[in-house]
C-alpha atoms as one frame of an Amber mdcrd trajectory, in Angstrom:
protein
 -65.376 -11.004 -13.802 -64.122  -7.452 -12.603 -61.099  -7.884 -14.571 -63.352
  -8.118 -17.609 -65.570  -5.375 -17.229 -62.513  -3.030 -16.637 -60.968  -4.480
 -19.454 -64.205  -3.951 -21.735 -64.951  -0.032 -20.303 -60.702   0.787 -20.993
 -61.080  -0.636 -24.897 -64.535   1.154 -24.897 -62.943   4.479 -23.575 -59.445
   4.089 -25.494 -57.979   3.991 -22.448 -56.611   0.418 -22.703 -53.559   1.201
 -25.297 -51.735   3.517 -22.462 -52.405   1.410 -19.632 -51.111  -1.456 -21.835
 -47.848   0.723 -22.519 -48.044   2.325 -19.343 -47.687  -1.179 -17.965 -44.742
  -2.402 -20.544 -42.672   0.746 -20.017 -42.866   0.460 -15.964 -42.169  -3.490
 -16.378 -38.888  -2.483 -18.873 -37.487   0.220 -16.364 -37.595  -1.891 -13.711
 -35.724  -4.757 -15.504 -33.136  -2.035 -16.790 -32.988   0.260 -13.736 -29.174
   1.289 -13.946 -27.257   2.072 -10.417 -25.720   5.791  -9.504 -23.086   6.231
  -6.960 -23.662   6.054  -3.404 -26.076   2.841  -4.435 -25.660  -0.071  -2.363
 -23.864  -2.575  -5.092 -26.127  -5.710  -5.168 -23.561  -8.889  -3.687 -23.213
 -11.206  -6.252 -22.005 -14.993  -6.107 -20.595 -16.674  -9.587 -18.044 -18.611
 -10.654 -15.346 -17.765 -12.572 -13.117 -19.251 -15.236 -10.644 -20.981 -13.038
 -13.833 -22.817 -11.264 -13.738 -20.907  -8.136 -16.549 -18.988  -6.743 -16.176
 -15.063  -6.210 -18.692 -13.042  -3.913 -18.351  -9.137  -4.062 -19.193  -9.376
  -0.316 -15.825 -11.477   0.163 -14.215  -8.100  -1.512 -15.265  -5.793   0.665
 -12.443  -3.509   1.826 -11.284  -3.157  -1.544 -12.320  -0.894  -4.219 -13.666
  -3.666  -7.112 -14.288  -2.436 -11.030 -16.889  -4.897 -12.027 -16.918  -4.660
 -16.071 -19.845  -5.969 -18.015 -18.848  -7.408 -21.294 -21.183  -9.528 -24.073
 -19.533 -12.325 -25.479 -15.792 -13.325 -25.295 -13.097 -13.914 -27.991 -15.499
 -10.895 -29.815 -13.389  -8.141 -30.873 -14.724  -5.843 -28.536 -14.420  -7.764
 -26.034 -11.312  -9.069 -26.713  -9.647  -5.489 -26.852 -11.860  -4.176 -23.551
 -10.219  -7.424 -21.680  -6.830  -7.191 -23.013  -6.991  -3.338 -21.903  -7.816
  -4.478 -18.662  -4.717  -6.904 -18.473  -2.395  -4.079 -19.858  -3.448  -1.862
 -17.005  -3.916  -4.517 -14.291  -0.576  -3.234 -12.191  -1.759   0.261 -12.508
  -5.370  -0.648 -10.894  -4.101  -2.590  -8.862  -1.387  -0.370  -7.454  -4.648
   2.085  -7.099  -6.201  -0.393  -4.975  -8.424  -1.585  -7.666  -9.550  -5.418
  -8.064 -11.158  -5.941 -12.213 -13.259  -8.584 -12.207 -15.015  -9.086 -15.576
 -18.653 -10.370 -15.970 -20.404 -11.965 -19.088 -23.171 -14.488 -20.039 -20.485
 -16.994 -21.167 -20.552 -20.526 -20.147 -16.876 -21.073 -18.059 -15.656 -23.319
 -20.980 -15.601 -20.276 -23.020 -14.058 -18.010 -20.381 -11.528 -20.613 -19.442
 -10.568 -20.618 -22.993 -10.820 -17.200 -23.597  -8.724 -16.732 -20.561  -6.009
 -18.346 -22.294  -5.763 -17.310 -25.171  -5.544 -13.771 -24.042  -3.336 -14.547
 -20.991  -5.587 -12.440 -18.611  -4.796 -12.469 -14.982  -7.898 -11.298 -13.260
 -11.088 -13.101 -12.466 -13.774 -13.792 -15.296 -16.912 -14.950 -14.097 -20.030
 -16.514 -15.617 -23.604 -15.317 -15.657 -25.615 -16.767 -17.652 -28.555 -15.954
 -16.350 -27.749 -13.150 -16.420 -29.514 -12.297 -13.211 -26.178 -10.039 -11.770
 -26.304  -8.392 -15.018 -29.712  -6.960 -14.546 -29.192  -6.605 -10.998 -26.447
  -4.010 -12.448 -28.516  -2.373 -15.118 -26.402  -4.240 -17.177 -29.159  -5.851
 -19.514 -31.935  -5.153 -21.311 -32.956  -3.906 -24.874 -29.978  -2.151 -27.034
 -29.245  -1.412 -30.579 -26.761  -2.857 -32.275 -25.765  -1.842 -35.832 -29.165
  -0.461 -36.199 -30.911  -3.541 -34.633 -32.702  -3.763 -31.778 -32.923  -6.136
 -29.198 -32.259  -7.585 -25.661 -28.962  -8.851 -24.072 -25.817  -7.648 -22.125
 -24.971  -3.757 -22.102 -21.240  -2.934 -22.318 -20.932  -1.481 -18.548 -18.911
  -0.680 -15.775 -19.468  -0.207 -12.227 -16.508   0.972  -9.494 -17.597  -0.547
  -6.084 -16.067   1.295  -3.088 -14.438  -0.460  -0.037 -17.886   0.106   1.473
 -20.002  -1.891  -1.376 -21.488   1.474  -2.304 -21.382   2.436  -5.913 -18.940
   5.002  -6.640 -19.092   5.375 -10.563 -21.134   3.868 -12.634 -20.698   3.606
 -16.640 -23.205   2.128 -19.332 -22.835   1.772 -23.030 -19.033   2.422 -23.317
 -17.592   2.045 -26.223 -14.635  -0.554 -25.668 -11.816   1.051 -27.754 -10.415
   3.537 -25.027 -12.412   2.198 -22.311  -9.843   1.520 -19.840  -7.405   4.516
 -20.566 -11.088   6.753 -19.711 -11.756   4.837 -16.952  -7.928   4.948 -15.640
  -7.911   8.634 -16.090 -11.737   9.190 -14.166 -10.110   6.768 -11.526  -6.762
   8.636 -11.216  -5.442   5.005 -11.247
């Protein structure tokens, strides 16, 4: 019954339209909150195209670029991931372990694995619940359209698990030369 009356004396006031969106926007940032270095990177268990199962935590003592990516065998995606191959003795050289991250089933990794002939982990989540642990999903335009779904990211975990950089809407062209460059690597 309280709920009602409050309800009744916010539309009666006009107060109820900025609690309402008060409410939304507080409920979006919290689904979308992004990570800044010297965050603790949240552990993650999935399993990745060759059917194994990879948990950061098992990394730790390594640095780890986790890349967020939205589809594979997209062109986008396709040249991100291929970039990633191309520099893969560079990163790791560095000290760097890629490990690439999308809401594809592992059928669709496995195949995208080979047909690209990567050579570093790509694992499955789709739920995408690592992906908004990240900051990684939530609402973006695309082409002029809005809506929800996985935000072209990438987050450098140091040997500690604490964030050390962390990237969001990248544009994939380039990506990994930037990156490479920001890394020294």
């Amino acid at each position: 019954m309280a709920v009602v009356s409050r309800y009744r004396a916010a539309r009666r006031t006009g107060r109820l339209v900025p609690q309402v969106l008060r409410r939304f926007i507080e409920e979006r940032t919290a689904m979308t909150a992004q990570l800044s270095p010297g965050d603790s990177a949240p552990d993650f268990e999935l399993v990745s195209a060759a059917g194994d199962t990879v948990r950061l935590s098992d990394l730790r003592g390594s640095k780890v670029i986790v890349y967020f990516y939205p589809k594979a065998s997209t062109p986008g995606c396709t040249t991100e991931a291929c970039d990633f191959r191309d520099s893969l003795d560079s990163l790791k050289a560095a000290g760097f372990t890629v490990l690439g991250v999308s809401p594809d089933p592992v059928d669709s990794l496995q195949a995208f694995t080979g047909e690209q002939q990567l050579t570093f982990p790509l694992l499955s989540d789709q739920d995408h619940s690592v992906a908004e642990a990240y900051g990684a999903w939530g609402e973006k335009k695309n082409y002029g359209k809005v809506s929800e779904g996985l935000i072209r990211s990438t987050v450098v975990v140091d040997e500690q698990g604490s964030v050390e950089l962390a990237q969001y809407n990248v544009k994939a062209t380039g990506h990994v030369a930037r990156l490479r460059e920001k890394l020294g690597a």
